[in-house]
C-alpha positions in Angstrom: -41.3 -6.8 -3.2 -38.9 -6.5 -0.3 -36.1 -8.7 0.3 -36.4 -11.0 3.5 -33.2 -10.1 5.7 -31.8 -13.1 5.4 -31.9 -12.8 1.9 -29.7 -9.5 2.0 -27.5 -10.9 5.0 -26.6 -13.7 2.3 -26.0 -11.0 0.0 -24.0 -9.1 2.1 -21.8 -11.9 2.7 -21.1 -12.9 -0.6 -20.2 -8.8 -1.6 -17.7 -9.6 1.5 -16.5 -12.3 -0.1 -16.1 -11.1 -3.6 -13.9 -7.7 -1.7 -11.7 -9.7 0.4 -10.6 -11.8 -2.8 -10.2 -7.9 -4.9 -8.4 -6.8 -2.0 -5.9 -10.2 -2.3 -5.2 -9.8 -6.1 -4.7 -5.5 -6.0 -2.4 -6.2 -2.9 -0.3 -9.3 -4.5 0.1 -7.1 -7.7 1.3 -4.1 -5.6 3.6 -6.8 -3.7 5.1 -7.4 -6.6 5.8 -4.8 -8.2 7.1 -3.2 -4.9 9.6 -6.1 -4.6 10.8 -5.0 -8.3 11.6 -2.1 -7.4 13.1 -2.7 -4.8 11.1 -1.5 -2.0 11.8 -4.5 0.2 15.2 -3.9 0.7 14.9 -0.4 1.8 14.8 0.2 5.9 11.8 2.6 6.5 8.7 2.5 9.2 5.0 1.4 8.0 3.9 4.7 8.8 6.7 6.6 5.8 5.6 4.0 3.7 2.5 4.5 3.2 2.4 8.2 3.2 5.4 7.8 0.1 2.7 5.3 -1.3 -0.1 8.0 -0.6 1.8 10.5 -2.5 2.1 8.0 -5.5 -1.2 7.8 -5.2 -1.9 11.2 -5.2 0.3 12.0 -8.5 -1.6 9.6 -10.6 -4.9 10.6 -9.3 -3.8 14.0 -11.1 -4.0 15.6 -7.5 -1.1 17.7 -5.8 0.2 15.2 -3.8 3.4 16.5 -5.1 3.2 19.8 -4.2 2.6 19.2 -0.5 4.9 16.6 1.1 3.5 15.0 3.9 5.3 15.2 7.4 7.3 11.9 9.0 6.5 10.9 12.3 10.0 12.7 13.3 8.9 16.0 12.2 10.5 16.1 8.7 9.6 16.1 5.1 9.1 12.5 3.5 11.0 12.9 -0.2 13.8 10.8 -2.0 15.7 10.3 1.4 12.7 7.7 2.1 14.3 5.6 -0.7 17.6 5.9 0.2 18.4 4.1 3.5 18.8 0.9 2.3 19.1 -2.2 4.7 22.6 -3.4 5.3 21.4 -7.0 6.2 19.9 -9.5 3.5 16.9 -10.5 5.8 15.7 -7.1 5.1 13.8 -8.3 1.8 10.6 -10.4 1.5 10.0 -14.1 0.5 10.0 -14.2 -3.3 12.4 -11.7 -4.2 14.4 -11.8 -7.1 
């Protein structure tokens, strides 16, 4: 028997629900352990940061992420110089740092 569409709207909503709370706890746990490490200290644009974060990705998907550096906005390689220009002011860092 089919399901009446309001039925499968409901559905849909609840599945929306159920993501944006996953999508909450994956990205508080990533927050935090970015803050560790020290990421929010470090002077860098959106854009380099999530390619850097792509590349993670990449290396423990087993793929060659590694191998082929993605480009900056600028032109150049993104590498270990992303994690090297550190902020010189303390605002630089997020709420809740240790």
């Amino acid at each position: 028997m089919k399901k009446p569409s309001s039925k499968i709207r409901e559905e849909i909503a609840r599945l929306l629900d159920q993501l944006r709370a996953a999508e909450t706890r994956e990205a508080e746990r990533i927050g935090r352990i970015a803050l560790k490490a020290g990421i929010g200290e470090i002077e860098i644009e959106e854009a380099e940061l999530q390619a850097a974060f792509e590349e993670i990705a990449g290396q423990f998907r087993g793929g060659s992420a590694a191998a082929t550096p993605r480009k900056k906005p600028s032109g150049g390689r993104i590498g270990s110089e992303t994690t090297s220009t550190l902020a010189s002011g303390s605002g630089a860092g997020g709420p809740g740092e240790a």
